[in-house]
BAKEZA-741552 format. One record per residue (C-alpha): residue number from 1; residue in three letters; x, y, z negated. Coordinates in Angstrom, 2 decimals, always signed. Example, Ala and Ser with C-alpha at 12.3 -4.5 7.8 and 13.67 -1.06 7.14 Angstrom:
- pos  code  X  Y  Z
- 1  ALA  +12.30  -4.50  -7.80
- 2  SER  +13.67  -1.06  -7.14
This chain:
- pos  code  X  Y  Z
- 1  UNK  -12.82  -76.59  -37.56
- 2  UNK  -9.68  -74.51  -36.53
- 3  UNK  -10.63  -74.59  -32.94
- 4  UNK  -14.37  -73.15  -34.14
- 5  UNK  -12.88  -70.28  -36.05
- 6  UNK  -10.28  -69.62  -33.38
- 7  UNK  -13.28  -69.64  -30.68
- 8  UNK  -15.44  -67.68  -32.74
- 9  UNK  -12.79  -64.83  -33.64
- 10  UNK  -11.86  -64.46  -29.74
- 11  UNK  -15.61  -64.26  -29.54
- 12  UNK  -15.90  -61.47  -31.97
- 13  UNK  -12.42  -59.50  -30.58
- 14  UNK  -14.51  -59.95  -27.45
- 15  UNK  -17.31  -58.31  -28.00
- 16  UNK  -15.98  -55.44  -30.00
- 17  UNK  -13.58  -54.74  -26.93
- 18  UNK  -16.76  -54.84  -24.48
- 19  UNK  -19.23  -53.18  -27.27
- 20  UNK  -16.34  -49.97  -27.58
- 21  UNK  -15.41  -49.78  -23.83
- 22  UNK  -19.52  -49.71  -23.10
- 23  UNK  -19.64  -47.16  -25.73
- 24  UNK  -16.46  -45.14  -24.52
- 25  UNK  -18.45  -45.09  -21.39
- 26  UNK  -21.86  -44.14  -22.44
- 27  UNK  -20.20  -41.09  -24.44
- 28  UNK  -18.68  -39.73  -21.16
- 29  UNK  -21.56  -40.64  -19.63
- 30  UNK  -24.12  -38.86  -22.17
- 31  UNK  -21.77  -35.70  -22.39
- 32  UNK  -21.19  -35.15  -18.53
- 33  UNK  -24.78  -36.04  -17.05
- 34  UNK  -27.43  -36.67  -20.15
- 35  UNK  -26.20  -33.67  -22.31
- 36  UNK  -28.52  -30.87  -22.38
- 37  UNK  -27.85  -27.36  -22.08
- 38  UNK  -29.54  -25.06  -23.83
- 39  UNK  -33.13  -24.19  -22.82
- 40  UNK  -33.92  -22.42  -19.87
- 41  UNK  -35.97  -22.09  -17.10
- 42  UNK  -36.12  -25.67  -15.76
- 43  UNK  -35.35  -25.19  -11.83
- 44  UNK  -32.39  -22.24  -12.72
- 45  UNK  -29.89  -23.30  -10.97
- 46  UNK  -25.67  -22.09  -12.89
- 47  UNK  -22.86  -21.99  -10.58
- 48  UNK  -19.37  -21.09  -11.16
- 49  UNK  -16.74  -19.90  -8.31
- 50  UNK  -13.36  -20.13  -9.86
- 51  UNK  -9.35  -19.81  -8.20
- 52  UNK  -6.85  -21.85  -9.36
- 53  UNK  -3.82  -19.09  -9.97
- 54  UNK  -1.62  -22.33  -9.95
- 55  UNK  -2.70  -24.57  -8.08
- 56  UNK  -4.51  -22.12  -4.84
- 57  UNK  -7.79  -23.92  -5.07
- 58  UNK  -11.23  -22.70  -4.62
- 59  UNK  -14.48  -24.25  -6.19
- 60  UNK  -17.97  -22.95  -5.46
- 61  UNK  -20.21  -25.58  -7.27
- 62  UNK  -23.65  -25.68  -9.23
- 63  UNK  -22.26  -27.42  -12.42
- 64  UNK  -26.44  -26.82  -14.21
- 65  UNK  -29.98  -27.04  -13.10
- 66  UNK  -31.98  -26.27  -15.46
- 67  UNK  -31.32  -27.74  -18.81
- 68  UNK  -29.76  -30.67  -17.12
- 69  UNK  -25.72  -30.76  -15.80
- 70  UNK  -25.10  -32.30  -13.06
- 71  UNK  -22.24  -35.29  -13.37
- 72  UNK  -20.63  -34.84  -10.08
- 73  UNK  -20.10  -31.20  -10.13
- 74  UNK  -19.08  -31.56  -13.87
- 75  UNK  -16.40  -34.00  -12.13
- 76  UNK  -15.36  -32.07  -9.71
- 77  UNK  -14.80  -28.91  -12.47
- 78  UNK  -13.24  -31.43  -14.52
- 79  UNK  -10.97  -32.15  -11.66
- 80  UNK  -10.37  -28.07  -11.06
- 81  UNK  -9.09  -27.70  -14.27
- 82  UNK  -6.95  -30.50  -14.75
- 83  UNK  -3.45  -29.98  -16.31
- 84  UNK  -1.66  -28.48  -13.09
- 85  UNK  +2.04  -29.35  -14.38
- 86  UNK  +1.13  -33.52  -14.52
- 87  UNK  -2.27  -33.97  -12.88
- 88  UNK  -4.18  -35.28  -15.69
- 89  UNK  -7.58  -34.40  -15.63
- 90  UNK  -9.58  -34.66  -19.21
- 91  UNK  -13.32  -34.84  -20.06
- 92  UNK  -14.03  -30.52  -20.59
- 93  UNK  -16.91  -29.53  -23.35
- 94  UNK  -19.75  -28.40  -20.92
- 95  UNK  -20.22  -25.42  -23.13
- 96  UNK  -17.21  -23.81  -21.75
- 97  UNK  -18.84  -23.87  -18.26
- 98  UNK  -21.97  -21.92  -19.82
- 99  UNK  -19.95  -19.54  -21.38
- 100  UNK  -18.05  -18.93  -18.41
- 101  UNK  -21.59  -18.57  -16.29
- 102  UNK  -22.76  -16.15  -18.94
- 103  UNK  -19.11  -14.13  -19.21
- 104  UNK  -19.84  -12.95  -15.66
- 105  UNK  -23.30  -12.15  -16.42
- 106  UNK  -22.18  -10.29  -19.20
- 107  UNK  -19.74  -8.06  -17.57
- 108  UNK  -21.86  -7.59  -14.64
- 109  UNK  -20.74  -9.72  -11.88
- 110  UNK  -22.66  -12.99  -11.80
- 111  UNK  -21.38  -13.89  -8.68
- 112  UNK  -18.05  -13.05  -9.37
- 113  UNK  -15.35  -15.47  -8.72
- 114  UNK  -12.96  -16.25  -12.04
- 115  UNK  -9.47  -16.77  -11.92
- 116  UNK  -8.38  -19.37  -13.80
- 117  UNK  -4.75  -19.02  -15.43
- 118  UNK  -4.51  -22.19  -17.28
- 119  UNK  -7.75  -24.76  -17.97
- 120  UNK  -6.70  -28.15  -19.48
- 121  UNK  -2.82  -29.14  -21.03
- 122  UNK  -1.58  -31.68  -21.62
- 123  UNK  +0.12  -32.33  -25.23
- 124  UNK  +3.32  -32.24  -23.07
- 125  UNK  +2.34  -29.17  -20.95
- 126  UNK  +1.67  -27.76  -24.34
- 127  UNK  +4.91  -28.34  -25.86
- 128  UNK  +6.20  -26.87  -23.01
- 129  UNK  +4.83  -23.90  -23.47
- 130  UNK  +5.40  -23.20  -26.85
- 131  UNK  +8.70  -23.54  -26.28
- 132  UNK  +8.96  -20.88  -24.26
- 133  UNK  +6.31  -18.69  -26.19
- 134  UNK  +5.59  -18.34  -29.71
- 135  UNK  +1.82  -17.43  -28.65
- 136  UNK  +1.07  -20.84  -27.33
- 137  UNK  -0.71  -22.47  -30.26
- 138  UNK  +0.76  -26.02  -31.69
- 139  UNK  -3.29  -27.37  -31.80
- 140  UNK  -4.17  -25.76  -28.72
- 141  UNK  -8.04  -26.48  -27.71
- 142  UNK  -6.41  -26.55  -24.46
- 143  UNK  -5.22  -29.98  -24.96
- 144  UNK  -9.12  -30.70  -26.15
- 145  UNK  -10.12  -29.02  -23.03
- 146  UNK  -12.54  -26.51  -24.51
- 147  UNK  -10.41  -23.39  -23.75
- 148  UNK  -9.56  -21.78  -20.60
- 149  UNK  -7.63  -18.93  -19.52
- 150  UNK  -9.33  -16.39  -17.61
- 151  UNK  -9.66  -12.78  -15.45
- 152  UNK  -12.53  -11.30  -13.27
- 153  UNK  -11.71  -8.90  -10.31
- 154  UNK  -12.82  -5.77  -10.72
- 155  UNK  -12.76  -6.45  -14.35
- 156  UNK  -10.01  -5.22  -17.20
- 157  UNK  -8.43  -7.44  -19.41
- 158  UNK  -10.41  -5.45  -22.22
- 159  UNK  -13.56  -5.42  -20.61
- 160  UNK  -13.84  -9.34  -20.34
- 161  UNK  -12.42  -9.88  -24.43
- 162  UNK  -14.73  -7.39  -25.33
- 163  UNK  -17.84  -9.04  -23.43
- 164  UNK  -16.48  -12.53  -24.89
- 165  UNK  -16.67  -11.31  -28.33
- 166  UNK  -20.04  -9.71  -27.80
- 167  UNK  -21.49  -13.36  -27.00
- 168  UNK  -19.65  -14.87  -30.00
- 169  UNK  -19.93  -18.42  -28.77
- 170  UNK  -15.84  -19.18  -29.97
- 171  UNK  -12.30  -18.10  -29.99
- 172  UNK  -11.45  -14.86  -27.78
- 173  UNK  -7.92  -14.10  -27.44
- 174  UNK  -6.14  -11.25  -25.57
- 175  UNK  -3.17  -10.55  -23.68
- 176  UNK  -3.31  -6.93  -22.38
- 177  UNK  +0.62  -7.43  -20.87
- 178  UNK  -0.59  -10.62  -18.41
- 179  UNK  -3.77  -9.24  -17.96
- 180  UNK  -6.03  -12.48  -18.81
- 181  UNK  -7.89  -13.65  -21.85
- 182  UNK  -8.38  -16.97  -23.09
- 183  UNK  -11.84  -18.03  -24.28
- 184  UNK  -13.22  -21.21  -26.13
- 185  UNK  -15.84  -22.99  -27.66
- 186  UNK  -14.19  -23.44  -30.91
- 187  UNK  -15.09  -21.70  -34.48
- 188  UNK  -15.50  -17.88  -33.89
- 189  UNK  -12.28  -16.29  -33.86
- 190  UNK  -9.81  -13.27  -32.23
- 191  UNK  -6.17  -12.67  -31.81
């Protein structure tokens, strides 16, 4: 009778591991490839160029076709943005990629390429930074990797907040002395 119960509880562990690691799984899966976008023309294709200021990278990718993204260019953008002080790449929101698409349609350069000053941190990159800046935020969405750091050549610093907060799709906040502004897909907010 022990031997059943012991059996049967490995059995159970078992399948709860497999059940949450297939689930794990299917939630990366459904929000990098099965999540849809929001409606539009079903062959337009979105594309984002960005420049890593850290790192010196370029990306030139179609991330969206239609309502549908597209799982390995979400990868490689996942990749992109990764925390450039440790390496650690995170899953991103797929909403941030939109916004950034419509940012540069918004100030007039849909082609442009962004620069990106800081996409995903790390907790520890985080900690980092706030301890050399009271501006970095303790709950960063950073570290949730639904924020980003950005500029547009050709573009002010003012320009771009002001276009973010006339789409008022999430947090907008500006830093006129570094000459970047960060933008997320959080609750509607400035600073």
């Amino acid at each position: 009778m022990l031997e059943y119960r012991l059996l049967r509880n490995l059995i159970l562990i078992l399948v709860v591991f497999i059940a949450s690691g297939a689930t794990y799984a299917g939630t990366k899966a459904l929000a990098s490839a099965g999540t849809k976008a929001p409606a539009s023309d079903t062959n337009e294709t979105h594309r984002l160029r960005l420049y890593h200021t850290h790192t010196d990278e370029h990306i030139d990718i179609v991330y969206r076709i239609g309502d549908d993204y597209v799982p390995e260019a979400v990868d490689q953008l996942e990749y992109f943005l990764r925390d450039h002080r440790t390496g650690t790449v995170h899953h991103f929101d797929p909403r941030l990629f939109d916004l950034l698409s419509d940012l540069t349609t918004e100030v007039g350069k849909p082609d442009a390429e962004i620069d990106v000053v800081c996409g995903y941190r790390t907790p520890w990159s985080n900690r980092y930074l706030r301890r050399r800046s009271r501006r970095v935020a303790k709950h960063s969405l950073h570290m949730e990797a639904m924020a980003i750091d950005i500029r547009v050549s050709g573009t002010t610093a003012r320009e771009l907040r002001d276009a973010a907060l006339s789409l008022g799709r999430g947090g907008v906040g500006y830093y006129p002395r570094k000459q970047f502004v960060h933008v997320d897909v959080g609750p509607v907010r400035r600073w």
